[in-house]
Residue, then its C-alpha position, 0 to 999 in steps of 0.5 A: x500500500x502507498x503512502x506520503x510522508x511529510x518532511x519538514x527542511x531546515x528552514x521550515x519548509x515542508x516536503x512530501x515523500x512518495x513512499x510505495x512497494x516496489x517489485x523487490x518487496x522493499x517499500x521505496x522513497x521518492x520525492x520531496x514534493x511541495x504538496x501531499x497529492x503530488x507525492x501520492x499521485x507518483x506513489x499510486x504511479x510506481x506502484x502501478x509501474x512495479x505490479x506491470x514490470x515496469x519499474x526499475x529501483x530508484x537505490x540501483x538507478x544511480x549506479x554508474x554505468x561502469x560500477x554496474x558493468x563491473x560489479x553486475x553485468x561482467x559476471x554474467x560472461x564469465x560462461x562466455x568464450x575467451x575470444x568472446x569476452x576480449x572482444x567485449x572488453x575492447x568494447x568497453x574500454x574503447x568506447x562505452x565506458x569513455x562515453x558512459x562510464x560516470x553517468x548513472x544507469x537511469x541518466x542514460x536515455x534513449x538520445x544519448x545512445x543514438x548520439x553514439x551511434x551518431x558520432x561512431x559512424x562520423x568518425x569512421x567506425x564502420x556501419x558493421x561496426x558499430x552495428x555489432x558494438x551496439x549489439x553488445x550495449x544492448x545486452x548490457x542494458x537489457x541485463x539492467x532491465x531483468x535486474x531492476x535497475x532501469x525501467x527499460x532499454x535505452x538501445x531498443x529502437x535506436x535508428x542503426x546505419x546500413x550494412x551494405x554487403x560488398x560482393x565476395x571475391x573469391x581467388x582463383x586457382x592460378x592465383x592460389x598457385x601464385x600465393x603458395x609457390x611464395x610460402x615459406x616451405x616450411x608452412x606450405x602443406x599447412x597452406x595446402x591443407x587449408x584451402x582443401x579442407x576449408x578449416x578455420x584457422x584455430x582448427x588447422x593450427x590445433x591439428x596433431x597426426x593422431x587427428x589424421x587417418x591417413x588410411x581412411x583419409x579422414x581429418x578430424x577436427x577436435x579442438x581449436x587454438x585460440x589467440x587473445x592477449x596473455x592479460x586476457x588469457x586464462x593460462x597466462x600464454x597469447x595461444x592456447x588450446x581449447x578442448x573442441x571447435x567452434x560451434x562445439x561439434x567435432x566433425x570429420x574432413x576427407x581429403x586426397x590421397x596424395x594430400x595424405x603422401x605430403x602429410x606423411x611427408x611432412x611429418x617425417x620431414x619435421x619429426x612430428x609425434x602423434x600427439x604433437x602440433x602439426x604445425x608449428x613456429x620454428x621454435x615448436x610452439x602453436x603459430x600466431x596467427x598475426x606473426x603469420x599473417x605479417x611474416x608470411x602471408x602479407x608477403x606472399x600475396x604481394x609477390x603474387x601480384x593478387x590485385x584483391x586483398x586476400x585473408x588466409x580466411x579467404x582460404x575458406x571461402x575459395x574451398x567452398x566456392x570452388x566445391x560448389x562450383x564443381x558440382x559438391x552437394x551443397x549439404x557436404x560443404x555446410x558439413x565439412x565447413x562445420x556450419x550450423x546454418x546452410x544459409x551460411x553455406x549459400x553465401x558461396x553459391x555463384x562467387x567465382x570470378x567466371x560465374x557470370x560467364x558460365x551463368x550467361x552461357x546457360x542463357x544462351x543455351x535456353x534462349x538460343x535453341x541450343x543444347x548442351x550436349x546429351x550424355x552418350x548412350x542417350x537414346x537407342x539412335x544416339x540422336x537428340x529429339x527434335x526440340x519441337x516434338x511435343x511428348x505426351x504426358x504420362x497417364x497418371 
């Protein structure tokens, strides 16, 4: 039940308090007013706002952003990815809690977090960008929300830039060809075995030979090596294994048998134990992923004169594309990339440099009358039927 409370001030003057139920059970102060109806009309007001999920705790509203980050939301990622939770926490420092940290949570309104967006994307952040950081914010706030300490979300209808999609390139095979022939020997199968598997970095780099059936020709991904900052690391080194891949779901990978002869290869080459990295720097430890891409890669493809810029993750997508351009079933592909959704697997349909070509050449087949040629043992006589001979349809 709701109440006023009067309070009388130092130098005489009377104010009224607001005193209700709040969702938490605790009975709550708010005011003072100048007269008793105002203070009971609000009283009535937050009592109406707690039954209907809409109130948030006056105490808790005036804690700062970053004190709520720190001492509530960051606890709740602690069940999140290493990689996950470093991302977050550049977020933070680079941008949230600059802008927002001293503020208290209630001060944090709508307009505030469309002058970040406002602002971010001025000063060059990229739309991509700054949609998924304030993807992030947005679930800081929503956490504010389930634990009473705003009312509701700030980002819920913040007016976002677009994303707008840039086509994929994906590199040929000649230009793969130019890329490895500039590769350092030594990581040269690691090359090969990415672009004929598809792995994602961490997958390739966490391989050992007993992931390998070199029998069965059969690449079994298991774990995957994750690189963060060693002050975010939870055993203190820049890589570290984890204990299964992305999406959390081992998978199994054929592959040639004369990939499986330079694997055999290559472990004989380097000495390589069954439960050793497949892989590694010259001096044995799991290779970083930015060393790589500075002292090898990053050079390589300028060597090979590649005009496009070209990841190693590009590695993957020239895997994919190049499956389903040949002919691969597309639910193959979706497995041995490990995706979760087969729209992911789509994205690579028609990405290859001549899929234009080869998409205006059955054009021309349809529109010009022609056909493409019959398989051989068509027809008793080996001749085509004549394109105007209409066929009866079958009794059903």
């Amino acid at each position: 039940m709701s109440y006023t409370r009067p309070k009388t001030l130092k130098d005489g003057s009377v104010r009224h308090y607001a005193v209700y139920l709040g969702a938490d059970g605790r009975y709550h102060e708010e005011g003072g007013f100048k007269t008793a109806k105002e203070a009971a009309k609000v009283a009535v007001q937050r009592e109406h706002d707690a039954a209907r999920g809409d109130w948030a705790s006056p105490t808790a509203g005036r804690t700062s952003f970053a004190d709520y980050v720190e001492d509530d939301y960051w606890p709740t990622t602690q069940h999140l990815e290493v990689s996950t939770r470093t991302a977050y926490r550049y977020y933070l420092d680079k941008h949230f809690l600059p802008r927002f940290g001293k503020l208290p949570m209630r001060r944090i309104g709508p307009t505030m977090i469309q002058s970040w967006v406002n602002d971010a994307t001025r000063d060059g952040l990229s739309a991509r960008s700054v949609v998924k950081y304030h993807a992030f914010l947005h679930k800081i706030f929503s956490r504010a929300v389930v634990h009473k300490v705003i009312p509701t979300n700030p980002c819920a209808h913040t007016a976002l830039p677009k994303v707008v999609a840039q086509p994929k390139r994906i590199i040929t095979v000649e230009q793969f060809d130019a890329i490895l022939a500039n590769i350092p020997a030594r990581y040269r199968m690691m090359v090969l075995l990415a672009i004929e598997t598809g792995l994602r970095w961490g997958e390739l780099i966490a391989l050992r030979p007993v992931d390998i059936d070199l029998t069965a020709r059969i690449v079994t991904v298991r774990r995957t090596v994750v690189e963060v900052a060693k002050k975010h690391s939870p055993t203190g080194e820049r890589c570290f294994v984890k204990d299964y891949p992305k999406d959390d779901e081992q998978r199994q990978v054929q592959i040639e048998k004369a990939t499986c002869r330079q694997l055999r290869a290559h472990i004989k080459q380097f000495a390589i134990a069954d439960t050793d990295l497949l892989f590694t720097s010259t001096a044995g430890t799991a290779i970083s992923r930015n060393n790589f891409r500075t002292k090898f890669w990053a050079p390589a493809v300028t060597k090979a004169k590649v005009e496009q810029k070209v990841t190693f993750h590009n590695l993957r997508a020239a895997h994919a594309s190049w499956l389903l351009a040949g002919g691969a079933d597309i639910i193959v592909v979706q497995h041995r990339l490990g995706h979760r959704q087969i729209t992911t697997t789509q994205q690579y349909t028609g990405t290859l440099p001549d899929a234009g070509d080869r998409a205006l050449a059955a054009y021309r087949r349809i529109r010009q009358g022609t056909s493409p040629p019959k398989p051989s043992g068509a027809g008793a006589t080996g001749r085509a039927s004549s394109p105007t001979r209409r066929q009866k349809p079958a009794a059903r």
